[in-house]
DRENLUMRO-986014 format. One record per residue (C-alpha): y, z, x. Coordinates in pm, 1 decimal. Last residue first. Layout:
BEGIN
+----------+----------+----------+
:    north :       up :     east :
+----------+----------+----------+
:        Y :        Z :        X :
...
+----------+----------+----------+
END
This chain:
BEGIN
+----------+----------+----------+
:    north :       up :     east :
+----------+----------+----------+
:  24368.7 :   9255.3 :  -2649.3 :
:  24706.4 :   9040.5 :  -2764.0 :
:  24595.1 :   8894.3 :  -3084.1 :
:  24575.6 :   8490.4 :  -3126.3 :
:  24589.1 :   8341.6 :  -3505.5 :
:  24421.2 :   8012.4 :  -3500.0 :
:  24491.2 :   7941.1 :  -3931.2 :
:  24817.3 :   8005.5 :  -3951.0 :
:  24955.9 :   7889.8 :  -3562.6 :
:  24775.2 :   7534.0 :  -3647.1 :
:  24418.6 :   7387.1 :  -3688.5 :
:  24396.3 :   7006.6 :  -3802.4 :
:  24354.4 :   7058.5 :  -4147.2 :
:  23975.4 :   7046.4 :  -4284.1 :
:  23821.1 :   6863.5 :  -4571.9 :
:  23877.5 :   6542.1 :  -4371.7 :
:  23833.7 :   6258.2 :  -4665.4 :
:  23481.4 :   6133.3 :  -4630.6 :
:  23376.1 :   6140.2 :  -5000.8 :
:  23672.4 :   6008.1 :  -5166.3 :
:  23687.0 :   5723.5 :  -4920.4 :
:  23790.7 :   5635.8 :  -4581.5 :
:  24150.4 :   5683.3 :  -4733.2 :
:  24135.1 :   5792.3 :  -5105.8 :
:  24475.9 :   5852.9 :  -5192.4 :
:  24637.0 :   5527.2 :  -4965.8 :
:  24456.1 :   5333.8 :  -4724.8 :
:  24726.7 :   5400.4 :  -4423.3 :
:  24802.2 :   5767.9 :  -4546.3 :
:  25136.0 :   5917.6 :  -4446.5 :
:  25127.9 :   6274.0 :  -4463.1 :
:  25501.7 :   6498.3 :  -4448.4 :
:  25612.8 :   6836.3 :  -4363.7 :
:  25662.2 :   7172.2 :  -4431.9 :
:  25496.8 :   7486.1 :  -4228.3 :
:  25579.4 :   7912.4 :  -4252.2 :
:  25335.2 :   8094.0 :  -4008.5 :
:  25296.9 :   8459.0 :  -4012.5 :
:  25207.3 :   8738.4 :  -3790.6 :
:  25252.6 :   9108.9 :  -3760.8 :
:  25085.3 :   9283.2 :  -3494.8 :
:  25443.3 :   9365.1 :  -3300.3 :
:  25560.3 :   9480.5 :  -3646.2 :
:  25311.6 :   9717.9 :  -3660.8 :
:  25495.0 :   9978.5 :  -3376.6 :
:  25276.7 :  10227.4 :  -3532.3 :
:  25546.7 :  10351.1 :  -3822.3 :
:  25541.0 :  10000.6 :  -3997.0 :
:  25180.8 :  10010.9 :  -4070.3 :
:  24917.3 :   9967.3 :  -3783.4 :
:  24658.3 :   9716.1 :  -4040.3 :
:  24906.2 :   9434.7 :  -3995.8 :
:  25014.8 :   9242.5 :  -4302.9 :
:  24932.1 :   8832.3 :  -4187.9 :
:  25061.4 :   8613.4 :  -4372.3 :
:  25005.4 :   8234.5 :  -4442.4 :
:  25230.8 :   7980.3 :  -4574.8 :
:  25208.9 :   7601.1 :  -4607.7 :
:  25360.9 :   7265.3 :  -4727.9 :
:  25246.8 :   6890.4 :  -4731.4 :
:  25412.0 :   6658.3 :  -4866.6 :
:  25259.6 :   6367.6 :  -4919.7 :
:  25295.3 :   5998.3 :  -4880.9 :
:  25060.2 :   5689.3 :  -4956.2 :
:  25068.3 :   5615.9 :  -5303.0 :
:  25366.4 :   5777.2 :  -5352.1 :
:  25486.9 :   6192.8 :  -5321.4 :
:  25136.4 :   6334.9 :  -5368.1 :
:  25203.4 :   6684.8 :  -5332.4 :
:  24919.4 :   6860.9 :  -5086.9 :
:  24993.1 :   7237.7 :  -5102.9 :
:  24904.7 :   7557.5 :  -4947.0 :
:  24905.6 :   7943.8 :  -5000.8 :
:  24842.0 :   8272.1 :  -4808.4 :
:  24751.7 :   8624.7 :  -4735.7 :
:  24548.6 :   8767.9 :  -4485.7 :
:  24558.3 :   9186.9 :  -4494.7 :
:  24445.4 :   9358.2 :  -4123.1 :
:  24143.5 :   9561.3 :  -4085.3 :
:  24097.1 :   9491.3 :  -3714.1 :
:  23797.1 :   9193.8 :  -3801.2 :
:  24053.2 :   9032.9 :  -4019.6 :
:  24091.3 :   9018.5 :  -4425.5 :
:  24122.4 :   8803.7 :  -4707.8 :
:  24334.5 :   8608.1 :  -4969.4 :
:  24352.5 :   8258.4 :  -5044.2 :
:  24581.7 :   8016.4 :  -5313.3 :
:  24488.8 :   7629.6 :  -5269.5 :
:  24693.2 :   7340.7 :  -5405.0 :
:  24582.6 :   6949.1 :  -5409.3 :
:  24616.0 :   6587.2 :  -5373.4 :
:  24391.8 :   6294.9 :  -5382.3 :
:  24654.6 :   6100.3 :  -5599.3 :
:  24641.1 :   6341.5 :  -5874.8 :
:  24582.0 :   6696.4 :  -5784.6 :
:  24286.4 :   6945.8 :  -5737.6 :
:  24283.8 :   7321.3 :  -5759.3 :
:  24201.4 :   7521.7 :  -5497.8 :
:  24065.3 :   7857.2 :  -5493.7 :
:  24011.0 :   8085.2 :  -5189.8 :
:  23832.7 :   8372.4 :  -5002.0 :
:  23936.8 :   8455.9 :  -4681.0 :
:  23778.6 :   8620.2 :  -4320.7 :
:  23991.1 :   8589.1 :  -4017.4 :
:  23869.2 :   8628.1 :  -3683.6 :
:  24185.8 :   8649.1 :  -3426.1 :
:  24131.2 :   8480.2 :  -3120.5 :
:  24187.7 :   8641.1 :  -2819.7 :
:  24426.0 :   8786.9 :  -2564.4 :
:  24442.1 :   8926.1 :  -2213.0 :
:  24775.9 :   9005.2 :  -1995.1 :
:  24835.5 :   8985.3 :  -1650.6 :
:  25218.4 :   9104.3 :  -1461.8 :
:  25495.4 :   8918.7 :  -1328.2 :
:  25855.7 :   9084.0 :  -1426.0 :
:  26187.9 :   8844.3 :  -1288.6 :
:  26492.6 :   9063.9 :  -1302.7 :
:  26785.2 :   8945.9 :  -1532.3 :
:  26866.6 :   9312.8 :  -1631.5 :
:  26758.2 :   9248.0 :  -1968.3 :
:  26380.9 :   9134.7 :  -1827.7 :
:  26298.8 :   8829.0 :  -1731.6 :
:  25943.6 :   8690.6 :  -1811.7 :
:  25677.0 :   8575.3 :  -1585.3 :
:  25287.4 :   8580.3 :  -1692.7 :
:  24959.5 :   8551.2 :  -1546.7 :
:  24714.4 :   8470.9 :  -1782.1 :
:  24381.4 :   8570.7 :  -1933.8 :
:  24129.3 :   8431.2 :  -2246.1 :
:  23868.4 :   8524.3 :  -2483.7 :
:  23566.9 :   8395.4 :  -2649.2 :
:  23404.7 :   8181.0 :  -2908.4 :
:  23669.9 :   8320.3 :  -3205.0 :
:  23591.2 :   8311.5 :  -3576.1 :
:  23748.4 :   8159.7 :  -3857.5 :
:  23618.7 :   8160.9 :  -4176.1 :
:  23648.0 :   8059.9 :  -4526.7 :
:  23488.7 :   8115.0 :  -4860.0 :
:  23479.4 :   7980.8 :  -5206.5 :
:  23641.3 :   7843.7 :  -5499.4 :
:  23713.5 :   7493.7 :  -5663.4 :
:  23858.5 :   7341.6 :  -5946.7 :
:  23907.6 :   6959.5 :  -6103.7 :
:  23680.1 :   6988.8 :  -6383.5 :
:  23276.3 :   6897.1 :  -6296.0 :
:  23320.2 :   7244.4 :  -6104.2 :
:  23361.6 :   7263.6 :  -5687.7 :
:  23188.0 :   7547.5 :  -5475.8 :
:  23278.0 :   7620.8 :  -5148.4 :
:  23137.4 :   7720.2 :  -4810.0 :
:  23443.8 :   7688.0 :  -4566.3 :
:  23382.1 :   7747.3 :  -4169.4 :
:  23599.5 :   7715.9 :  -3897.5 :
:  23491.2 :   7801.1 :  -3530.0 :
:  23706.2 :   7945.4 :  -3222.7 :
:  23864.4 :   7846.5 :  -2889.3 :
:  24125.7 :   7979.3 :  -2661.6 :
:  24314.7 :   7811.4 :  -2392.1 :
:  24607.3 :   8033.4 :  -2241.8 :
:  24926.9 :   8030.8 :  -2053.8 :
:  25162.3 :   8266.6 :  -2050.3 :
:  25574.7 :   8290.6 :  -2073.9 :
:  25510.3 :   7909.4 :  -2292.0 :
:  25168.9 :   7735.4 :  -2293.2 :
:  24948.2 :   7763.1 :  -2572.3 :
:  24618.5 :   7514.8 :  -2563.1 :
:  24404.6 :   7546.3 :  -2876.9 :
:  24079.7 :   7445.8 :  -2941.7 :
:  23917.7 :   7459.4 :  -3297.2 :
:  23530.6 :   7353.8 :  -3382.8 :
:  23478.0 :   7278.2 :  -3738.4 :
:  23222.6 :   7368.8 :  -3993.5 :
:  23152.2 :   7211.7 :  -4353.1 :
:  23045.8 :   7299.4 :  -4653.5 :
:  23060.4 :   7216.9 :  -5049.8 :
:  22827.6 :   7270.2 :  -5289.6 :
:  22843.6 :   7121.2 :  -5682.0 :
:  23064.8 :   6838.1 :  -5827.2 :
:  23250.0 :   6569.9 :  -5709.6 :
:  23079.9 :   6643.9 :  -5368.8 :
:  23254.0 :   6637.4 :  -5042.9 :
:  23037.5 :   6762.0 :  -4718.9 :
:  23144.4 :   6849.5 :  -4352.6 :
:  23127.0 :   6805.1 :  -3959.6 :
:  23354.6 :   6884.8 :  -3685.9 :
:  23627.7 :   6815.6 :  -3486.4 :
:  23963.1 :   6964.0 :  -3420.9 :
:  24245.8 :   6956.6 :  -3108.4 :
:  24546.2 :   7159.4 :  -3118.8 :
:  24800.3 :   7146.3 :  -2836.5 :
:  25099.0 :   7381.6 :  -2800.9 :
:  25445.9 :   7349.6 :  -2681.2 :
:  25678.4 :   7669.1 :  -2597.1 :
:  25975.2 :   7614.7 :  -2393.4 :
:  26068.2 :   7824.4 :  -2097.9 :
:  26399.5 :   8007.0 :  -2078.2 :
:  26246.1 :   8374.4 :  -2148.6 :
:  26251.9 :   8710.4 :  -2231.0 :
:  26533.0 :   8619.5 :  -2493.5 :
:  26364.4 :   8295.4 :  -2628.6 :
:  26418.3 :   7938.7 :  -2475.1 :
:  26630.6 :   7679.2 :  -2646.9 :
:  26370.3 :   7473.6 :  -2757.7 :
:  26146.9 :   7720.7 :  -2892.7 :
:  25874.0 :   7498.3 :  -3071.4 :
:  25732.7 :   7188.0 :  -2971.2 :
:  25378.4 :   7156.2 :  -3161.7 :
:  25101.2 :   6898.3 :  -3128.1 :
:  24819.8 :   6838.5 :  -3340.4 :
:  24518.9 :   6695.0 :  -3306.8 :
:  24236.7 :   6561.9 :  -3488.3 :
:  23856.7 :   6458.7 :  -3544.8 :
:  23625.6 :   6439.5 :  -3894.3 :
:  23283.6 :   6379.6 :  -3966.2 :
:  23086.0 :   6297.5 :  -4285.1 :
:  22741.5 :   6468.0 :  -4462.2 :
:  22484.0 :   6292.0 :  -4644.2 :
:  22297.6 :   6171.7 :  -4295.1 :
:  22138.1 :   5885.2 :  -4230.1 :
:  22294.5 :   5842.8 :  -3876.5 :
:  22495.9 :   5559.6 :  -3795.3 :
:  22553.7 :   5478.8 :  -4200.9 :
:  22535.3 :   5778.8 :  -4341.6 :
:  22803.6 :   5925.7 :  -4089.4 :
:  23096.0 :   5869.3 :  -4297.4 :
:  23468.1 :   5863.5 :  -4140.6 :
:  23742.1 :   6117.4 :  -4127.8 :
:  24068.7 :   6092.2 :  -3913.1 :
:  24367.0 :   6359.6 :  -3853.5 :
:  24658.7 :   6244.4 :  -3678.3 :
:  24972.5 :   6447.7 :  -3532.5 :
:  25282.3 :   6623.1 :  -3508.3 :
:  25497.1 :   6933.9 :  -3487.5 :
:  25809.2 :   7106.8 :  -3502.8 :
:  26018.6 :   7346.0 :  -3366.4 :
:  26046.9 :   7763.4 :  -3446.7 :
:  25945.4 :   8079.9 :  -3297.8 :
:  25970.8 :   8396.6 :  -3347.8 :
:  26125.5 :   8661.3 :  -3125.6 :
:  25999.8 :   8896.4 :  -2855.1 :
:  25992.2 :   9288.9 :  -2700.6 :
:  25743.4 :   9530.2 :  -2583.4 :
:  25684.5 :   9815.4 :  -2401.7 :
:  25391.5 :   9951.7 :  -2339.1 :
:  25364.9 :   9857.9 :  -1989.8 :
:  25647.5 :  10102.8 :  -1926.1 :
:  25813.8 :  10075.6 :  -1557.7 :
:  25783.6 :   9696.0 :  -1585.1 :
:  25998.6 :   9705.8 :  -1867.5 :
:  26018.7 :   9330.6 :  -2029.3 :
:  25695.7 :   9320.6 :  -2187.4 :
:  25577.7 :   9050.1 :  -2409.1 :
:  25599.2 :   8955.6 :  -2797.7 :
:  25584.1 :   8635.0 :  -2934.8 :
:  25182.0 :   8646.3 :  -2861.8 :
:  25150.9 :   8951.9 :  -3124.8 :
:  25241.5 :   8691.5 :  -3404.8 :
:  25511.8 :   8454.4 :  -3505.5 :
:  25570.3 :   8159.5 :  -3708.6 :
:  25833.0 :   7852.3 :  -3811.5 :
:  25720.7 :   7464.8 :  -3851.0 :
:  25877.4 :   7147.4 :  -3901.0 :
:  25679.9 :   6823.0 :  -4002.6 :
:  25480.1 :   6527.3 :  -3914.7 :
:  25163.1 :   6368.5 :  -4023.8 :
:  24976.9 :   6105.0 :  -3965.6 :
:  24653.6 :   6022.4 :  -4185.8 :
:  24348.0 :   5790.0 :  -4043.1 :
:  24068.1 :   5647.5 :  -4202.9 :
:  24253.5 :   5370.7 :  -4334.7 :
:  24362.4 :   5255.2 :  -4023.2 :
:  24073.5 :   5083.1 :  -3896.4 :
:  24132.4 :   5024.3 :  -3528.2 :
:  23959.1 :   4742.8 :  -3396.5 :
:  23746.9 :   4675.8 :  -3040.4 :
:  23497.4 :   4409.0 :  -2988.1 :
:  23676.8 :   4293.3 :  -2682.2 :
:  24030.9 :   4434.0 :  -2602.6 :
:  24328.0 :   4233.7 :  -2808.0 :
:  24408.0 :   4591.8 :  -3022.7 :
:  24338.8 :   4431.5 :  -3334.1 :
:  24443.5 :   4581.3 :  -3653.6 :
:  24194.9 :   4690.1 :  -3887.1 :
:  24131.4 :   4672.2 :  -4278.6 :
:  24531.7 :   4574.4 :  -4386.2 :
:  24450.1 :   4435.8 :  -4704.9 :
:  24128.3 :   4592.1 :  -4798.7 :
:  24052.6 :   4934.9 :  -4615.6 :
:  23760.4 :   4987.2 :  -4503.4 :
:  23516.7 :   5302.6 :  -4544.5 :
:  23479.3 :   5208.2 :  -4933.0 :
:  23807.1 :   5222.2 :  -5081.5 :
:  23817.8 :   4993.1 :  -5342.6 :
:  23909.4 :   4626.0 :  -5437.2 :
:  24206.5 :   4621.4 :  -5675.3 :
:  24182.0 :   4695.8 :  -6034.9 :
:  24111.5 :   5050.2 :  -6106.5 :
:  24381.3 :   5229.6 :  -5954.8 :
:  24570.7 :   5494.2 :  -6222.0 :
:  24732.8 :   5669.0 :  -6011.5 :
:  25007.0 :   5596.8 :  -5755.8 :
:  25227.2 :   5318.2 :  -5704.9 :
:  25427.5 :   5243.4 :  -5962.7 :
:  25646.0 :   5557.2 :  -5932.6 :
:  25742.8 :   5797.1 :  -6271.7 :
:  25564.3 :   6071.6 :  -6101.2 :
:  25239.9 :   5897.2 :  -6093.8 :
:  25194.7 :   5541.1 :  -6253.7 :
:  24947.0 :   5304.6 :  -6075.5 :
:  24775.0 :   5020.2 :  -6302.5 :
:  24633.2 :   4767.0 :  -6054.4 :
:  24608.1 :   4847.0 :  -5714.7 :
:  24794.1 :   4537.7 :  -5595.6 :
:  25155.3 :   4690.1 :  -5537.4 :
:  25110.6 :   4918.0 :  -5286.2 :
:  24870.4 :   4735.3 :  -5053.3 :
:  24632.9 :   4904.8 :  -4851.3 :
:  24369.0 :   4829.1 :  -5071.9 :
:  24277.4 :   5195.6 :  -5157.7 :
:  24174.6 :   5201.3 :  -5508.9 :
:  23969.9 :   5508.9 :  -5631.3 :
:  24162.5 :   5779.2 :  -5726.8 :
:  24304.9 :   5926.5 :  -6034.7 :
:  24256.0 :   6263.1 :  -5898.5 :
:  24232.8 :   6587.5 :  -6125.5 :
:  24261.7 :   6523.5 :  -6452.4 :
:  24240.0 :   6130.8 :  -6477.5 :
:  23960.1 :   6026.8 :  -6176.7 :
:  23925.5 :   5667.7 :  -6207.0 :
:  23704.5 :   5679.4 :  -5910.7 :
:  23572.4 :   5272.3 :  -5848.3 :
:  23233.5 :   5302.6 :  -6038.5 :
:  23442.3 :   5371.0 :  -6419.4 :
:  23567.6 :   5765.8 :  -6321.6 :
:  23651.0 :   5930.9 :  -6633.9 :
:  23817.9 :   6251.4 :  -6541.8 :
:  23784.5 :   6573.8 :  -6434.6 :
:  23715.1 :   6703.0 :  -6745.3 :
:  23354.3 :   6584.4 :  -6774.6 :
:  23287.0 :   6395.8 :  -6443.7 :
:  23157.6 :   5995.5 :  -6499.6 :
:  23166.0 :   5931.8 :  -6139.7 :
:  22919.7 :   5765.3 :  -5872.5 :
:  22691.7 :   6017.6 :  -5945.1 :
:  22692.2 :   6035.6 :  -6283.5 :
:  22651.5 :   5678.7 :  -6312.8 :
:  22886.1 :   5419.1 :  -6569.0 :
:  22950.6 :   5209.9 :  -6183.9 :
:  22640.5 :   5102.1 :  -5964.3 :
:  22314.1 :   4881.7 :  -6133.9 :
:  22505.8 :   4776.4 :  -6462.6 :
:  22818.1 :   4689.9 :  -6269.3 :
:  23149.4 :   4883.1 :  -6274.5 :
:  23184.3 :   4803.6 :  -5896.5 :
:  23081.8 :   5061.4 :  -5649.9 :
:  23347.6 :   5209.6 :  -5397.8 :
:  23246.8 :   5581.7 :  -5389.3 :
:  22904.7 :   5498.6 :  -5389.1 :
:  22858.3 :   5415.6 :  -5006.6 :
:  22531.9 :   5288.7 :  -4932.8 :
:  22681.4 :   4952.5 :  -4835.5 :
:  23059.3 :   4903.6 :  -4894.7 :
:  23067.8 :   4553.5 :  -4855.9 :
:  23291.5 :   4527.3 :  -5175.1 :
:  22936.8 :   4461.3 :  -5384.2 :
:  22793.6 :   4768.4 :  -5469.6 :
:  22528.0 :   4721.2 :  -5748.6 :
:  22247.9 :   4811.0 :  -5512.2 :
:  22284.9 :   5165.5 :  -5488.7 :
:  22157.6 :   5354.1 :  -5180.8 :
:  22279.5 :   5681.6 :  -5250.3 :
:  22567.9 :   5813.8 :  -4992.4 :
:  22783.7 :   6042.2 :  -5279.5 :
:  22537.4 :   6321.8 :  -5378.6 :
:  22621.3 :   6476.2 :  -5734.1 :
:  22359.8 :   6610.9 :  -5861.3 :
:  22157.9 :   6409.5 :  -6174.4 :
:  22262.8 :   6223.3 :  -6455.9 :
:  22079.1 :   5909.2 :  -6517.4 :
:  21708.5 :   5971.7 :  -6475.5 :
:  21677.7 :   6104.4 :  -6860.6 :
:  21979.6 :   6073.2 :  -7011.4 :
:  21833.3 :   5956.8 :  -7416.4 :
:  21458.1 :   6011.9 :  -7276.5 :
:  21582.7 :   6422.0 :  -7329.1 :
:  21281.3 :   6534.0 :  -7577.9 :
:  21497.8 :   6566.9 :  -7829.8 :
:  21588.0 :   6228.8 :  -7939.6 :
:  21943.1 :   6135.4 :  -8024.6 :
:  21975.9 :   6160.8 :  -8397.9 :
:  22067.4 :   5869.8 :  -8552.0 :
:  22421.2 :   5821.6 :  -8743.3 :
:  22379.7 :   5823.1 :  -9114.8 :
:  22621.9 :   5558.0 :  -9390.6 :
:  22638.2 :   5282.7 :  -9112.3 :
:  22965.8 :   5076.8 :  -9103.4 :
:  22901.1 :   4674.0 :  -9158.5 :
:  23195.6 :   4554.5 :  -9065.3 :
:  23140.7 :   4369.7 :  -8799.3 :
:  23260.9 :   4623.7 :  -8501.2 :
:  23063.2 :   4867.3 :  -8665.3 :
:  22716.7 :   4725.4 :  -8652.6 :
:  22774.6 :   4619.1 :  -8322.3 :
:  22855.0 :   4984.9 :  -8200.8 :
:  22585.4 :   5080.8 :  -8436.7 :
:  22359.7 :   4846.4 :  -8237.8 :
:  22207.2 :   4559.2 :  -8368.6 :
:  21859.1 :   4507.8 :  -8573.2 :
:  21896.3 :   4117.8 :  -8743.7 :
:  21940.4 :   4070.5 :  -9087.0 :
:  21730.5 :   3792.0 :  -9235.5 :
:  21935.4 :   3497.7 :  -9316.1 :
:  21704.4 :   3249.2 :  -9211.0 :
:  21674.8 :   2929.1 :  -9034.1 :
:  21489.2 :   2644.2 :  -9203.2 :
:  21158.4 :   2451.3 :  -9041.9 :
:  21096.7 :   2151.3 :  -9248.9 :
:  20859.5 :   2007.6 :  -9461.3 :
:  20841.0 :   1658.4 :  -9643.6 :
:  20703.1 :   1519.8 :  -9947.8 :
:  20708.9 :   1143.2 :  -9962.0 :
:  20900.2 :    984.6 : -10303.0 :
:  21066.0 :    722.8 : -10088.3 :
:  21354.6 :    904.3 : -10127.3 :
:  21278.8 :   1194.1 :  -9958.1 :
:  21087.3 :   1469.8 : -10153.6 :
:  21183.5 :   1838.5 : -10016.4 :
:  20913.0 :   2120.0 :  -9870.5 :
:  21063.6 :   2441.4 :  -9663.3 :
:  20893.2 :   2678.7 :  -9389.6 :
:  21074.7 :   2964.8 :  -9329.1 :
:  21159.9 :   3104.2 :  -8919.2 :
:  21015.7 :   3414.4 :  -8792.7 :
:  21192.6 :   3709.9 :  -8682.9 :
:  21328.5 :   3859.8 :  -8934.9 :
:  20990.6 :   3856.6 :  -9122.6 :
:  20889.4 :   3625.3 :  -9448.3 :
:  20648.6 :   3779.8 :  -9664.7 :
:  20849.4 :   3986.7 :  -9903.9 :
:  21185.4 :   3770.7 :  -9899.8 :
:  21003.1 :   3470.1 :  -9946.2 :
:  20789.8 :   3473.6 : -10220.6 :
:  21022.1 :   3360.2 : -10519.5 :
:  21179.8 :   3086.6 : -10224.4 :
:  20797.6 :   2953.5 : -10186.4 :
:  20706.9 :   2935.5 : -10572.7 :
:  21071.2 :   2780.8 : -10638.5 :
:  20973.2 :   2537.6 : -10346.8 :
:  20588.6 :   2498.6 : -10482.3 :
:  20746.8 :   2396.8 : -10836.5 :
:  21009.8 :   2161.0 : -10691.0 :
:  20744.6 :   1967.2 : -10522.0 :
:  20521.6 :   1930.2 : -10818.0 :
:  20782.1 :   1833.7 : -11025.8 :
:  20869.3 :   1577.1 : -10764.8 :
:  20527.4 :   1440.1 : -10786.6 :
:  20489.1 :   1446.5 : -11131.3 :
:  20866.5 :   1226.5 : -11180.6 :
:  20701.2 :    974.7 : -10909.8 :
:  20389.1 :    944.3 : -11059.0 :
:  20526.6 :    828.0 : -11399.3 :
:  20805.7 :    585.9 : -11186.4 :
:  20488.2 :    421.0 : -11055.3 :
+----------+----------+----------+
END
């Protein structure tokens, strides 16, 4: 018995060292080694042992333990590497990784395999490194908007801890999280605030409107002042994909203005104006942008007139943080109105005049800003020959204030020795935004690309 059992476990240790010598040319990664032992009742066994075979991992993987490649592979060159991941930039694709309830609306995707490292819903080569929420770092750190100043995450802008750098809260997707509506107490009725911005702000211009005749005995006579107040009012964008199936947004707003306050030296009336603006347009983060507004403007002071006229931009905006294009304004008509002024003998003059809008042709380049903010230099010309000239600004201040600040000029085609200076016009404005859902509002995408139209861009010409 104890012969047999010495030959047997000979035997068994011979077929083991026979199996181990074989093993590492037959034996796969992927399948497990089969392994014979004697138990101690002399019975040979098998078992199933786990092997040590090296597994294929990424070089990431590879890296991370150590084990640091000598070659890196060559990305294939037939394009499978991208293919169907980077395309145009459209911003209302149905993506199914959003989950903040922000439905077709990209802008607010989490960083999710299905809706977040997509070239569509942000990674832009120098202007920034947007991870599905808008982490834009060169030209917008954007992307949170939960109404709350202090739950966005990272924010530092300016040396406050509010602004930039929002990638933790819940984003902007056409609600706002924290404060998302406020009821009203009529049925089925909420105002969403985050699609709103109020502004406010002083304001100083002139044009051929500041100037009107005081000498009824020489129609050509002419005499006026500038004038100066302030102004206010609310601009709101929102997306139409979702009403109408359309990748374009809408915007509406108004202004008001107060100016002259302590009458003018032709006259003691005040001059207040009305601006009203509506229209639709189309944000990209990279590639063609348009849009088109309709302008109405109500000017009451020694006349009274109501003018209209459409604004038009047709730009184009570069994966960095630039754009350049073209802007119009042109007028739908014109307009007539008694007047009364006093002349410098006191005497009361009543008399007609007629005026129109003046069409203004410009071509621009803006450059964007952190926190949703931006800069924009123009120059152009008018329909009478006449030299535009202008600049604006959008300063991110906090999360949820800017300062806004603008100046256009108008050089008059007449020169100084043609009575120009009556044809002159300018318009100097500062003020401040407050925005409800912070840099990115409604969203990145459905931000008003147009002011609300004021004395610099409806200029009025006496006809």
């Amino acid at each position: 018995m104890l012969f047999a059992a010495a030959l047997l476990l000979t035997l068994a240790i011979t077929m083991a060292s026979s199996t181990l010598a074989a093993e590492p040319q037959t034996r796969t990664a992927a399948k497990p080694v089969m392994r014979s032992s004697v138990n101690q009742t002399g019975q040979i066994q098998t078992t199933r042992v786990k092997t040590n075979a090296r597994k294929r991992t990424s070089i990431v993987a590879q890296a991370a333990s150590g084990r640091i490649p000598n070659t890196i592979p060559e990305a294939p060159l037939d394009g499978s590497l991208i293919r169907g991941s980077v395309k145009q930039v459209g911003f209302l694709e149905d993506y199914v990784g959003c989950q903040n309830g922000c439905g077709a609306v990209c802008d607010c995707c989490d960083a999710g395999p299905t809706c977040g490292m997509e070239a569509s819903c942000g990674i832009e080569v120098g202007c920034g490194f947007e991870p599905g929420c808008g982490w834009e770092n060169g030209c917008g750190v954007e992307g949170c908007a939960s109404c709350g100043e202090s739950s966005c995450g990272v924010e530092s802008f300016m040396g406050e801890p509010t602004c930039g750098m929002e990638i933790n809260g819940q984003c902007s997707c056409n609600a706002c999280r924290g404060i998302e509506s406020i009821p009203i107490f009529l049925p089925l009725l909420r105002v969403n605030w985050c699609r709103f911005q109020f502004f406010a702000g002083v304001q100083g211009f002139t044009g051929p409107m500041s100037y009107a005749n005081t000498n009824a005995a020489s129609p050509n006579s002419r005499s006026g002042s500038s004038s100066f107040g302030f102004y206010e009012g609310i601009n709101e964008g929102r997306s139409l994909k979702k009403w109408l199936g359309w990748d374009m947004a809408a915007q509406l707003g108004f202004r008001a203005t107060q100016s002259n306050l302590s009458g003018s030296e032709f006259s003691n009336s005040q001059r207040s104006q009305v601006f009203v603006t509506g229209g639709l347009f189309r944000r990209v983060d990279y590639g063609l942008q348009y849009g088109a507004v309709f302008d109405y403007m109500d000017d009451d002071w020694w006349f009274n007139g109501n003018l209209t006229q459409i604004r038009g931009e047709l730009s184009w905006k570069t994966k960095e943080c630039h754009s350049f294009g073209f802007q119009f304004m042109s007028g739908l008509g014109d307009d007539s109105s008694k007047t009364e002024v006093t002349s410098s003998a006191g005497a009361l003059i009543n008399s007609t005049i007629n005026f129109e809008p003046l069409d203004q042709y410009r071509l621009f380049y803006r450059r964007l800003l952190a926190g949703s903010g931006d800069w924009s230099a123009f120059g152009g010309w008018t329909d009478n020959g006449d030299t535009i000239l202008g600049a604006n600004m959008n300063l991110p201040l906090r999360q949820k204030l800017v300062l806004a600040t603008g100046v256009t000029y108008l050089a008059p085609a007449e020169g100084d020795n043609n009575l120009g200076n009556r044809e002159e016009g300018w318009n100097i404005s500062m003020g401040l935004v407050y925005r409800p859902g912070g840099p990115t509002g409604c969203g990145r995408y459905c931000r008003p690309l147009f002011d609300v139209a004021d004395n610099g861009t409806f200029m009025v010409e006496q006809k």
